[in-house]
Each structure stands twice: as structure tokens, then as C-alpha cells.
ZANUGU-745929 format. One line per field, with one value per residue: residue in one letter; chain; x, y, z of N, C-alpha, C in turn. Coordinates in Angstrom, 3 decimals, padded with zeros to 6 digits. Example, Ala and Ser with C-alpha at 12.3 -4.5 7.8 and 13.67 -1.06 7.14 Angstrom:
! residues 2
type = [A,S];
mol = [A,A];
n_u = [013.190,012.850];
n_v = [-005.690,-002.250];
n_w = [007.800,007.080];
ca_u = [012.300,013.670];
ca_v = [-004.500,-001.060];
ca_w = [007.800,007.140];
c_u = [013.200,012.900];
c_v = [-003.300,000.030];
c_w = [007.800,007.870];
END
This chain:
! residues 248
type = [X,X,X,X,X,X,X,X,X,X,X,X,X,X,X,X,X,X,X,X,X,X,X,X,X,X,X,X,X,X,X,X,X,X,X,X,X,X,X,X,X,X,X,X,X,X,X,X,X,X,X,X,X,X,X,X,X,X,X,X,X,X,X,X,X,X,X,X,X,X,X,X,X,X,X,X,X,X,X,X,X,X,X,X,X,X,X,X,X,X,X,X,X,X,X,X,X,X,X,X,X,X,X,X,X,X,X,X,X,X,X,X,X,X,X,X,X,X,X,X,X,X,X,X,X,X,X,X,X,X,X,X,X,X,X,X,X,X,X,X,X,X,X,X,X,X,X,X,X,X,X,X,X,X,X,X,X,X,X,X,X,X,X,X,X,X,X,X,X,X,X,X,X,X,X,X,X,X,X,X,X,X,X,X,X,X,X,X,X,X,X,X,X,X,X,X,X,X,X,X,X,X,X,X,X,X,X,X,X,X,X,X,X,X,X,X,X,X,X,X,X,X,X,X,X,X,X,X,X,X,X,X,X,X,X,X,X,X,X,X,X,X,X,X,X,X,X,X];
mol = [A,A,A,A,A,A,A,A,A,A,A,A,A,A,A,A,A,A,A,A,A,A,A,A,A,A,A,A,A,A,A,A,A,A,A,A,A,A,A,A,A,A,A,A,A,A,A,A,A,A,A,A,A,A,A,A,A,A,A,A,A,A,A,A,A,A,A,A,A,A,A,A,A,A,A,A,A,A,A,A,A,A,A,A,A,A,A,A,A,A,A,A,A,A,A,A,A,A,A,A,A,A,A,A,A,A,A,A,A,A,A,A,A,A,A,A,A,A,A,A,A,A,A,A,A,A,A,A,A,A,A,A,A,A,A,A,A,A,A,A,A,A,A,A,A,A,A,A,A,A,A,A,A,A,A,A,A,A,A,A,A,A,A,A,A,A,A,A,A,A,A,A,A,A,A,A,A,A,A,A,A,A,A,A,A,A,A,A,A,A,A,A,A,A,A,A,A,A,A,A,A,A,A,A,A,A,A,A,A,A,A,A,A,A,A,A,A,A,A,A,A,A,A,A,A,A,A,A,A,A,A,A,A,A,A,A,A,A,A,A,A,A,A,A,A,A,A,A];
n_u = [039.808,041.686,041.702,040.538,038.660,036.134,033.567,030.506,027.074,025.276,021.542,023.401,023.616,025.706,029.432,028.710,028.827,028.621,028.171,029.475,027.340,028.432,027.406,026.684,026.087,023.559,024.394,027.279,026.010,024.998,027.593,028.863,027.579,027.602,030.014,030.119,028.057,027.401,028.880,027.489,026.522,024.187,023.724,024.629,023.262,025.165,025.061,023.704,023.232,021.462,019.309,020.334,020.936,020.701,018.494,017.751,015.437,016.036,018.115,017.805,016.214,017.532,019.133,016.872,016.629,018.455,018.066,019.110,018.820,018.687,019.823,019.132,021.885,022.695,022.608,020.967,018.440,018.792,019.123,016.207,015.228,016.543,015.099,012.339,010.791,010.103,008.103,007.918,010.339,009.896,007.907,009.406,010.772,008.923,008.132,010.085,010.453,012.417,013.793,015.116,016.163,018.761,019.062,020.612,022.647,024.683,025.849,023.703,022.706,020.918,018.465,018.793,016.609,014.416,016.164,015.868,013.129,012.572,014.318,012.447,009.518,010.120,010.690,008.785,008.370,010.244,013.816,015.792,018.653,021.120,023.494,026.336,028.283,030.355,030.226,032.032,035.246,035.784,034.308,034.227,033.392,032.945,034.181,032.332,030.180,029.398,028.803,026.439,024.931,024.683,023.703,021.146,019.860,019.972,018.153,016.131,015.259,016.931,018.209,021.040,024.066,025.578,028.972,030.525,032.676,032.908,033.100,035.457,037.279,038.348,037.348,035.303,035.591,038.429,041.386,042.802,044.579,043.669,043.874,042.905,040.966,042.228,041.382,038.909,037.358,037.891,036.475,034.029,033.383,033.622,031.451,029.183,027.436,029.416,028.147,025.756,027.325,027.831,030.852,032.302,034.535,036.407,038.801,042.143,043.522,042.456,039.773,041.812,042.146,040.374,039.061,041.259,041.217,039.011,037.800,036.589,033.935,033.086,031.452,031.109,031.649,031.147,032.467,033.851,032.162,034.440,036.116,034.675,035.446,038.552,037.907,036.581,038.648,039.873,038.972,039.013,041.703,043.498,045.021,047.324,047.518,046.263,047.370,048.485,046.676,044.287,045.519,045.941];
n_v = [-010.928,-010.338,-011.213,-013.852,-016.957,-016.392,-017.651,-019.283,-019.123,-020.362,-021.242,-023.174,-023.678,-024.732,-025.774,-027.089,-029.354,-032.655,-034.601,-038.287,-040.100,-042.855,-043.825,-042.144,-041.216,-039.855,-037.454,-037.535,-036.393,-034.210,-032.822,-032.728,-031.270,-028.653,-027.556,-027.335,-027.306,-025.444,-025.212,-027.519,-028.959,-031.040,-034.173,-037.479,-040.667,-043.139,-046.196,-049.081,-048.138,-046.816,-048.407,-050.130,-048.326,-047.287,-045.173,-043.794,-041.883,-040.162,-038.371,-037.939,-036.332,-033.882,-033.376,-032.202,-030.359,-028.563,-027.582,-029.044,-030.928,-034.138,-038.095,-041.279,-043.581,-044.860,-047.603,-048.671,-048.345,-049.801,-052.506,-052.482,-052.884,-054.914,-056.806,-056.499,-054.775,-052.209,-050.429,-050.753,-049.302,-047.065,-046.683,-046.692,-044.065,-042.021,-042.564,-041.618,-039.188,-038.047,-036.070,-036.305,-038.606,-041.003,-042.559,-045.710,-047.582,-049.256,-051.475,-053.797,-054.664,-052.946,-051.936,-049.068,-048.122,-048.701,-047.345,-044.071,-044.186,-045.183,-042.347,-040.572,-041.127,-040.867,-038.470,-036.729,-036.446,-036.152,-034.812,-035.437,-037.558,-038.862,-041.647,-042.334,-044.938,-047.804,-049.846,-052.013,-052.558,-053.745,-053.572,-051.198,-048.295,-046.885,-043.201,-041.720,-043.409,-042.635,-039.979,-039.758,-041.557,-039.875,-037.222,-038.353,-038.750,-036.467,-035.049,-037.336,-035.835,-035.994,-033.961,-033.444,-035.362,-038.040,-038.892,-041.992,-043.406,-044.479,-044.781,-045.887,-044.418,-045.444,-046.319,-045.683,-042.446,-042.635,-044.328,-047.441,-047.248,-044.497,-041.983,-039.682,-040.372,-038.878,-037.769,-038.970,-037.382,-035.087,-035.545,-035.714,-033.727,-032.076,-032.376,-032.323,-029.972,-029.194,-027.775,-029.317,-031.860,-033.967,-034.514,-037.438,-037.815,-038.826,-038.722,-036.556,-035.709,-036.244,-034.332,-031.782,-032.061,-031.567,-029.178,-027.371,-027.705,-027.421,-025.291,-023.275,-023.558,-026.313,-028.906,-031.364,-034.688,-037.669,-037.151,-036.914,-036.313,-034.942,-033.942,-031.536,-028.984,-029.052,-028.978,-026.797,-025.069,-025.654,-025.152,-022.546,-021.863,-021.637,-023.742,-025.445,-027.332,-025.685,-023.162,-021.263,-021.384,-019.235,-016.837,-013.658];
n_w = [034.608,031.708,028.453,028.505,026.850,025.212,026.847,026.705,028.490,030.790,030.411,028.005,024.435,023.452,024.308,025.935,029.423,029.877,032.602,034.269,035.979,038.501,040.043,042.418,045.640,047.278,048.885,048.374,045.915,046.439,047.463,044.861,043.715,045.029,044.727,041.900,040.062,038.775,036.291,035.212,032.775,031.641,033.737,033.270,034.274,034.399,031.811,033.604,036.209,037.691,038.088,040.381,042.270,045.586,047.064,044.991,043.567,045.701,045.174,042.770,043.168,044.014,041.817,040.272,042.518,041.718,039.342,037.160,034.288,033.936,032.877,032.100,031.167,027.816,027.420,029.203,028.029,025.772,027.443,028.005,025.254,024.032,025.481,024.875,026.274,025.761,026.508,029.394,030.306,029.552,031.418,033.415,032.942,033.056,035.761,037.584,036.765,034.460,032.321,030.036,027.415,025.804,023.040,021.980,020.255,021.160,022.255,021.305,018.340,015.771,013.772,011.420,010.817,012.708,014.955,014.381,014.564,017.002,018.180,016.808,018.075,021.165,021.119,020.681,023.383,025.359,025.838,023.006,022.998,020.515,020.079,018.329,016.821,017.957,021.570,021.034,020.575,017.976,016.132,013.409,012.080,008.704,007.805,006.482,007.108,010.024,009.117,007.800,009.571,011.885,010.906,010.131,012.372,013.765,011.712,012.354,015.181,017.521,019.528,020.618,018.856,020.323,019.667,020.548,022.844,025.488,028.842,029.181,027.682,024.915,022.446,019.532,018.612,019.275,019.705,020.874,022.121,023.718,022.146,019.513,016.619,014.536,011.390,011.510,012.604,011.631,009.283,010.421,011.763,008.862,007.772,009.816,012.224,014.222,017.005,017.291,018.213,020.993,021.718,023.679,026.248,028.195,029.243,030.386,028.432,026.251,026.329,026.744,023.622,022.298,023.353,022.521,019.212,018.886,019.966,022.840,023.835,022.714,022.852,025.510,026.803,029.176,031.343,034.754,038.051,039.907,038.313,036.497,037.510,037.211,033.735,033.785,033.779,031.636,029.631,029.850,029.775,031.950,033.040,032.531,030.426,028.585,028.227,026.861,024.906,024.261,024.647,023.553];
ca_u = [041.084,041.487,042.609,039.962,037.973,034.209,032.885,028.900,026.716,023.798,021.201,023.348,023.728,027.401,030.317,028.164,029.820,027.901,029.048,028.801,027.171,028.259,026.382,026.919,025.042,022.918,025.326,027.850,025.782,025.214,028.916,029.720,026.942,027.914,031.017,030.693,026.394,027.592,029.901,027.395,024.570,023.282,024.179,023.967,023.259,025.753,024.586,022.542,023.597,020.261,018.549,020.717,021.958,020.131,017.956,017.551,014.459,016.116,019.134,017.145,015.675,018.847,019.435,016.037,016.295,019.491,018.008,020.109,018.467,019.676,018.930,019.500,022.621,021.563,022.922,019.369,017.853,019.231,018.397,015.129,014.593,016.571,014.045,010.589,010.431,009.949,006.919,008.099,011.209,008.793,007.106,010.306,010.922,007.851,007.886,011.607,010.401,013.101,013.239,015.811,016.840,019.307,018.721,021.622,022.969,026.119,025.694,023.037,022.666,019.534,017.940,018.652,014.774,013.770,016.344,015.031,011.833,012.501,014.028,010.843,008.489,010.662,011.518,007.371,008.142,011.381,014.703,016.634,020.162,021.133,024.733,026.645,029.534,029.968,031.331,033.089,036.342,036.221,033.246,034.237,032.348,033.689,033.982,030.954,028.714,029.323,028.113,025.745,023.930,024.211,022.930,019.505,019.236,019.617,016.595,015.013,014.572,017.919,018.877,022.153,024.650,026.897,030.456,030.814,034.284,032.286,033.697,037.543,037.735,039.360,036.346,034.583,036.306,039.252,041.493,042.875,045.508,043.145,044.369,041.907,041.499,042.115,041.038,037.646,037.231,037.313,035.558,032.848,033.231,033.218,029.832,027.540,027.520,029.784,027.042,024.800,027.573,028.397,032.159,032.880,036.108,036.639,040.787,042.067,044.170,040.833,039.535,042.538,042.653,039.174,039.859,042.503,040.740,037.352,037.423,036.368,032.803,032.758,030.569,031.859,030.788,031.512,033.132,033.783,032.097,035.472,037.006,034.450,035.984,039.665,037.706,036.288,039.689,041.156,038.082,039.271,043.011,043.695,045.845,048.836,047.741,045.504,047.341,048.499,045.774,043.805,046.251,046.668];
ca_v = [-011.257,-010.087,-012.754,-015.417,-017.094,-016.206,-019.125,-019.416,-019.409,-021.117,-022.460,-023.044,-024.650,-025.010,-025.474,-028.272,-030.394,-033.546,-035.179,-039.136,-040.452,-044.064,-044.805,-041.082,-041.281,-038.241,-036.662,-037.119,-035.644,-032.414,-032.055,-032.105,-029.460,-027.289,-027.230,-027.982,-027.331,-023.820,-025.603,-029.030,-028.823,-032.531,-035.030,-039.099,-041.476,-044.483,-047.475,-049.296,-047.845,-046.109,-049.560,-051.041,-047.428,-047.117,-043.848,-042.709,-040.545,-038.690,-038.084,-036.965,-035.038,-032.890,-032.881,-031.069,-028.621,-027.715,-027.459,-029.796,-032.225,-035.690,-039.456,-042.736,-044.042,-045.220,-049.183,-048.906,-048.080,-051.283,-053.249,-052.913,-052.746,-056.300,-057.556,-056.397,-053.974,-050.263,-049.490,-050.385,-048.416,-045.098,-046.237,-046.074,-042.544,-041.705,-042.914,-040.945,-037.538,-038.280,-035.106,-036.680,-039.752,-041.505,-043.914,-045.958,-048.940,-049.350,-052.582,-054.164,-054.256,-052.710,-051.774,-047.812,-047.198,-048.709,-046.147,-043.585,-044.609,-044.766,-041.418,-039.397,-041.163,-040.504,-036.302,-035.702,-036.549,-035.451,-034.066,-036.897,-037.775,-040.078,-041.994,-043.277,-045.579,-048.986,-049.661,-053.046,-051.635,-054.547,-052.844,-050.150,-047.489,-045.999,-042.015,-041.739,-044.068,-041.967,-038.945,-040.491,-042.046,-038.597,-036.302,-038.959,-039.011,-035.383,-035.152,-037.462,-035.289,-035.833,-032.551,-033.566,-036.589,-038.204,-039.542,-042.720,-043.525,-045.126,-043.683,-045.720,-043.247,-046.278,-046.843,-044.866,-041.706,-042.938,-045.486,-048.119,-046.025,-043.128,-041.176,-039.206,-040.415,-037.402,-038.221,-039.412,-036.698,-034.167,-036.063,-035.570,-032.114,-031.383,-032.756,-032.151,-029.007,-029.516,-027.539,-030.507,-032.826,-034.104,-035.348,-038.118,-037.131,-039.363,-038.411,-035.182,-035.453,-036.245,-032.778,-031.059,-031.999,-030.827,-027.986,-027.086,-028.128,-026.462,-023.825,-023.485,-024.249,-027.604,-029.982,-032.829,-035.503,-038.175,-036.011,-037.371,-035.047,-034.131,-033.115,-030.769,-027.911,-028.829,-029.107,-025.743,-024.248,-026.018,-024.256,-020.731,-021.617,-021.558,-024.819,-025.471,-027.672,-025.225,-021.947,-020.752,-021.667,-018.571,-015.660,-012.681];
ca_w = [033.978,030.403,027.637,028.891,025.735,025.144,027.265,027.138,029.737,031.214,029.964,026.782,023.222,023.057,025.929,027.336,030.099,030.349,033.452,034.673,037.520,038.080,041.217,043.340,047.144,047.562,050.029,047.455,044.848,047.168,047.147,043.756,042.700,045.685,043.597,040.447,039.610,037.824,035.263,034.638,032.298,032.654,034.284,032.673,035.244,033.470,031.557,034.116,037.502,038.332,038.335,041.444,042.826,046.869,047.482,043.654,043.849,047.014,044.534,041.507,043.627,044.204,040.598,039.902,042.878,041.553,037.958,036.275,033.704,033.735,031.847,032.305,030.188,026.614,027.312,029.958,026.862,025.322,028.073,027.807,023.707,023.842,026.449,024.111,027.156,026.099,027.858,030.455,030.366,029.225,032.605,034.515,032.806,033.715,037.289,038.221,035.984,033.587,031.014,028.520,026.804,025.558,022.419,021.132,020.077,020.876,022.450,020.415,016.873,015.763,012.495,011.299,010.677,013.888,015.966,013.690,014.544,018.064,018.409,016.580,019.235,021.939,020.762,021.319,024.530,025.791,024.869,022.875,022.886,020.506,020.278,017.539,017.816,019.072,022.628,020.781,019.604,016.727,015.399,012.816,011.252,008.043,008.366,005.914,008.308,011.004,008.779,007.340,011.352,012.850,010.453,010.138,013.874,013.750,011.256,013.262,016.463,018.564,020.260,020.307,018.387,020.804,019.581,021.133,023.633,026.308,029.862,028.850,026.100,024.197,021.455,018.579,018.018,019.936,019.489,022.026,023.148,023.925,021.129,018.823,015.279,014.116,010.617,011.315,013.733,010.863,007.947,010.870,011.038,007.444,007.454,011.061,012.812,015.926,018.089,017.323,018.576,022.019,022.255,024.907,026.444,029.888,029.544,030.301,027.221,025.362,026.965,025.584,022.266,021.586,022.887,021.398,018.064,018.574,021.128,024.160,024.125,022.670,024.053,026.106,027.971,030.281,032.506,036.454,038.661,040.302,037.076,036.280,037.465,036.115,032.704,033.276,034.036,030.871,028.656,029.932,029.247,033.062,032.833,031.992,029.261,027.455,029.149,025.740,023.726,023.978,024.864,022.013];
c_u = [040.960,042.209,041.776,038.892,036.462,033.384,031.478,028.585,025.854,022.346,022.074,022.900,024.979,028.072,029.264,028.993,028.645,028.219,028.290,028.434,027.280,027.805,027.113,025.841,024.761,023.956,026.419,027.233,025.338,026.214,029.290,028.741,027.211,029.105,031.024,029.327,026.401,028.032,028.698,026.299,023.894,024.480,023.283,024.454,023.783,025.274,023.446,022.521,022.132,019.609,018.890,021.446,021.049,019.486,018.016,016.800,014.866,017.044,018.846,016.713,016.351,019.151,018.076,016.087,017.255,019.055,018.885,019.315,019.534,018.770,019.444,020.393,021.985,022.181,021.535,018.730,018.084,018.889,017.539,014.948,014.969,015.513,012.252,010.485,010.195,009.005,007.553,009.469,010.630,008.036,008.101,010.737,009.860,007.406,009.463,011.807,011.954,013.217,014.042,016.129,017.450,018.754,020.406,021.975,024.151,026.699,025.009,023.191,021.172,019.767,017.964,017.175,014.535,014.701,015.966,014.081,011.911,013.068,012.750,009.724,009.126,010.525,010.042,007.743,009.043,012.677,015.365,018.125,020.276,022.860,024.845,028.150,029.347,031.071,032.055,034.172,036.731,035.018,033.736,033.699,033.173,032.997,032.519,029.413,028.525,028.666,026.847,024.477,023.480,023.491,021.189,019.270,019.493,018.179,015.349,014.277,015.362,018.026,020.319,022.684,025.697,027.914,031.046,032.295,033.783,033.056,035.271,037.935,038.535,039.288,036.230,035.757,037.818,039.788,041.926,043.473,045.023,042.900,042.823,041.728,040.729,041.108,039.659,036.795,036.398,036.751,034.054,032.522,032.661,031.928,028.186,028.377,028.017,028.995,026.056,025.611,027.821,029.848,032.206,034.102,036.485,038.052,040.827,043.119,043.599,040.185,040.209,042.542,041.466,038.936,040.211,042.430,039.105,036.783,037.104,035.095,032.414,031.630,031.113,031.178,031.576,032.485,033.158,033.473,033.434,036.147,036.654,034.613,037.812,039.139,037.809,037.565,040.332,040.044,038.624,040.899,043.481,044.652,046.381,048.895,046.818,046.483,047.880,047.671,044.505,044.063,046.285,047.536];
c_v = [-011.093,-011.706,-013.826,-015.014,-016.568,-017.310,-018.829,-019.641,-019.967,-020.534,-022.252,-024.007,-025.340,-025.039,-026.801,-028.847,-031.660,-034.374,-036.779,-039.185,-041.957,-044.513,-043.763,-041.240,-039.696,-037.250,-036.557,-035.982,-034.347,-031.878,-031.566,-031.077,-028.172,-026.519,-026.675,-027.756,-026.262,-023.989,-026.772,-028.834,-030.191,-033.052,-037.078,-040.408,-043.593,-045.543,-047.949,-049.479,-047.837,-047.525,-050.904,-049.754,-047.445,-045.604,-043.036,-041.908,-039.652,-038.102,-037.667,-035.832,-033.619,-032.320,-031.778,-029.892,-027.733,-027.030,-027.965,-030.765,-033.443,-036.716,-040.505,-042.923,-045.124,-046.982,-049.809,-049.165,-049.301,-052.638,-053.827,-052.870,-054.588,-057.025,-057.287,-055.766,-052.914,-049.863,-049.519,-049.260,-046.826,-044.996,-045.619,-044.613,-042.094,-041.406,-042.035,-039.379,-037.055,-037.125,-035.165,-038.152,-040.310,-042.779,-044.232,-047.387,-049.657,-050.671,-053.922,-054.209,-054.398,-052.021,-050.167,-047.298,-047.459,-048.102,-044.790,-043.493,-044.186,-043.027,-040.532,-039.672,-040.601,-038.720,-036.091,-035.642,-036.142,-035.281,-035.309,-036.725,-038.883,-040.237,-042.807,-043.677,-046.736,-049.345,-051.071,-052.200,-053.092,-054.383,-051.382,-049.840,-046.905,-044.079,-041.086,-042.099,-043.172,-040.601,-038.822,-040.566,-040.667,-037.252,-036.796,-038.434,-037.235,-034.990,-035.705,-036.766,-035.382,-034.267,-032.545,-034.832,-036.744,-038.817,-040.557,-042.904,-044.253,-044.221,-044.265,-044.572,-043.969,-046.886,-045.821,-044.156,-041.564,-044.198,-046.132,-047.529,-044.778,-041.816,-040.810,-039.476,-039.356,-037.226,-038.279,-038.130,-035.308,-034.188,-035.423,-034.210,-031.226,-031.258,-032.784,-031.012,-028.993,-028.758,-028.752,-031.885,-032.630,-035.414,-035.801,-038.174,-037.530,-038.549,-037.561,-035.282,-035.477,-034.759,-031.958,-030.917,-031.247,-029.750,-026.797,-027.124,-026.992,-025.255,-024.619,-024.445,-025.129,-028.852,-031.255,-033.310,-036.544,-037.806,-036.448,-036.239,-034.691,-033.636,-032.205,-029.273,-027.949,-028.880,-027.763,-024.472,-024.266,-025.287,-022.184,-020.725,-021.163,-022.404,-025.007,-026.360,-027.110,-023.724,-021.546,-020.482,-020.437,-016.976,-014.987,-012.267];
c_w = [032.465,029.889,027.731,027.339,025.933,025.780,027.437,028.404,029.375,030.896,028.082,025.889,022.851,024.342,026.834,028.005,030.626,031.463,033.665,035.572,037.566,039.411,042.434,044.423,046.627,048.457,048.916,045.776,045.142,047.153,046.312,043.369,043.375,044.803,042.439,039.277,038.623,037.072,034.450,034.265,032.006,033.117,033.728,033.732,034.270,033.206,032.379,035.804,038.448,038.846,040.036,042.304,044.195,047.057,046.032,043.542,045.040,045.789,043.120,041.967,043.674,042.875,040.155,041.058,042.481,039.772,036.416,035.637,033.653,033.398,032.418,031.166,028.848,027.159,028.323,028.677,025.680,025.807,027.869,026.704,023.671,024.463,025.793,025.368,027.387,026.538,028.925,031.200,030.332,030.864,033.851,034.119,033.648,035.351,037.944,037.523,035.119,032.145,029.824,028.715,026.062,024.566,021.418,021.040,019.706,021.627,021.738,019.308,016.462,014.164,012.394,011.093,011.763,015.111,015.465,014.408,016.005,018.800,017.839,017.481,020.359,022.355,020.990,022.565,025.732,024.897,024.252,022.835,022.149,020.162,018.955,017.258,018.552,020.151,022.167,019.807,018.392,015.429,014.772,012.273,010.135,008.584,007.831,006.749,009.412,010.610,009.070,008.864,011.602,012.006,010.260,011.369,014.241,013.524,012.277,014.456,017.155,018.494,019.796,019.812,019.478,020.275,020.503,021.894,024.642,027.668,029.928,028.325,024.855,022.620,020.608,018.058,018.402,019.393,020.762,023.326,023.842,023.076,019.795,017.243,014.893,012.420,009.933,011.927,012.199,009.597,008.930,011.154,009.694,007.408,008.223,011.959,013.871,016.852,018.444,017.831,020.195,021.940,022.957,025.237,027.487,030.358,029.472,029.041,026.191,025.297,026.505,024.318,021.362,022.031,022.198,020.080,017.975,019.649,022.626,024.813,023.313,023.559,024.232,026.673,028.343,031.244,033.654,036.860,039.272,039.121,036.611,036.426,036.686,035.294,031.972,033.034,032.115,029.260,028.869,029.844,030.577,033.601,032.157,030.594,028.088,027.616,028.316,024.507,023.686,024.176,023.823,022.010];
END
């Protein structure tokens, strides 16, 4: 079909679709990759699902034969830092062959040198993700702070910066209503390489707007595995709410 955008392929840097998992059975998680495994370059096993989900090593398992990396949600990662517990958290990486992680503190309140700190140990060891943004929507960041976090935790060794929204979409770069502050959105632009970011985008009107704002291959995340193919439709301007947005 002529007219469709330049969409990247696999394994990329850009166009990511991070999808959730908030507690998928193995049988379900065969479905959605039969689907959906050609569109999803990880997959983030939510907050602290993995820890009470039934048959998790059969269901990782699926994720590596399909070749999909996936993490444990960074609020695990919180868990255990509040509890004086990161070994043992490195052991549960360790013990479930875990090849990224999530550090953030969007629950907590933690000291900028010691997440710092914790992503550069972390990045010898696998890929990092780190998040900035707090999931209390009475917690504001000016548009500076938000520079400011993600270009350190860049330095430090994150792969990628995520843009907090949590999976409402109601927080961070969002406001209550869902709605994008636009504002903050592109102070953060001006200033960090949107390849290096990952957008959280639960709403398909979230999904649109970025978009519609930054192309096709944006990187998103918290994505429902069933949406991942309307996402991919709405990246190639296939849907009715992008289906102008890349015609000449």
C-alpha cells in the first residue's frame, strides 16, 4: 500500500511498543504473541504482579522462545529498596533470567545520587530502564526537573527514560483528565532526545496524540496486549484517528 509512514523494524531503537502484563496465564500469553509478538518489543510484567502471578517461569518461558525481553515493573524495584532488600531482588532477577530493569521512584522518595547510583550498578549488568514521574498526582515536577532527572539517568546508563502516567494515564505527563500537558511535554523535547524516551500512553487518545506529534515511531508503553495491534494500525495511519496523518 503506498502512503504508509517509514515504520522501523525489529530489533529497533525507535517505534517501540512496550506492552503490560498485569497477571497474563501462559495460554493467554501464547495468544497474544501469536498475534501481536511482531508488533511488541518488551513486555513489563506490572508493578508487583510477577510476585503472586501462578506458573511464571512457564510464562517467561514463552516470552524468551518468542524473543521478547521483558522486566519486572519498577514499583518491584521499590519494594524491595524500601525493605533494605536489593540483593535479594538481583537474586530474584537472577533466578527468572531477567535481561532488563526497571529503577524508579515513583512511589518512594529516594535520594537523586543513590538512583544514579543504582542505575550505573545495575547497566553492567543488564539493560536499564529508568522512570521519572511520580504515580501521586499531588506530586509535581517543574518542566526543568523533569529535564534535568532524565538526561542524569541517561548519563548514568539507562537505555531508555520513561515518562511516568502509570497504566490510568492520569499522572506525570498527563493530567487527571487524561489529557497531555502539552507544555511540559515539549520543554521535554527541547531538551532529551525523544529516541531516548519511552512515552506511557495506556489511552488510545494518549496513543494518538503522540503520534500525531512525533511520528510514527515513537516509543510507547503501557500498552494492553489486545491493543497492540490497534496501536500498530494507528502508527501506519490505518485508523480513523490517525488516517490522515500521514497521506501526501
Amino acid at each position: 500500500m503506498n502512503n504508509l509512514p517509514d515504520r522501523s523494524q525489529k530489533p529497533r531503537n525507535a517505534g517501540l511498543t512496550m506492552v503490560m502484563d498485569k497477571g497474563l496465564s501462559v495460554r493467554e500469553a501464547e495468544d497474544f504473541l501469536s498475534v501481536a509478538g511482531d508488533y511488541t518489543d518488551m513486555i513489563k510484567l506490572g508493578w508487583n504482579t510477577a510476585l503472586v502471578t501462578p506458573n511464571l517461569e512457564a510464562k517467561l518461558a514463552v516470552y524468551r522462545a518468542a524473543g521478547i525481553p521483558f522486566y519486572f515493573g519498577g514499583t518491584m524495584f521499590e519494594s524491595f529498596v524500601i525493605r533494605n532488600q536489593v540483593d535479594e531482588y538481583r537474586r530474584l532477577l537472577d533466578k527468572y533470567q531477567v535481561p532488563m530493569v526497571e529503577v524508579s521512584d515513583g512511589s518512594i522518595d529516594m535520594k537523586t545520587d543513590d538512583k544514579l547510583n543504582y542505575i550505573r550498578e545495575f547497566a553492567k549488568n543488564y539493560r536499564v530502564l529508568s522512570e521519572v514521574g511520580s504515580k501521586d498526582e499531588n506530586k509535581e515536577l517543574a518542566p526543568y526537573q523533569w529535564v534535568k532527572m532524565m538526561n542524569e539517568e541517561l548519563e548514568a546508563g539507562s537505555w531508555k527514560v520513561i515518562a511516568e502516567a502509570r497504566e490510568s494515564g492520569t499522572v506525570g505527563v498527563f493530567s487527571q483528565s487524561g489529557s497531555a500537558k502539552q507544555g511540559l511535554v515539549d520543554e521535554i523535547l527541547h531538551y532529551v532526545n525523544n529516541d531516548n524516551l519511552l512515552w506511557e500512553a495506556p489511552l488510545k487518545s494518549q496513543q494518538v496524540w503522540f503520534i500525531k506529534k512525533m511520528g510514527c515511531n515513537v516509543n510507547l508503553g503501557n500498552i494492553a496486549p489486545a491493543e497492540v495491534i490497534p496501536v500498530e494500525t494507528l502508527r501506519l495511519g490505518l485508523r480513523g484517528d490517525t488516517f490522515f496523518t500521514f497521506l501526501k
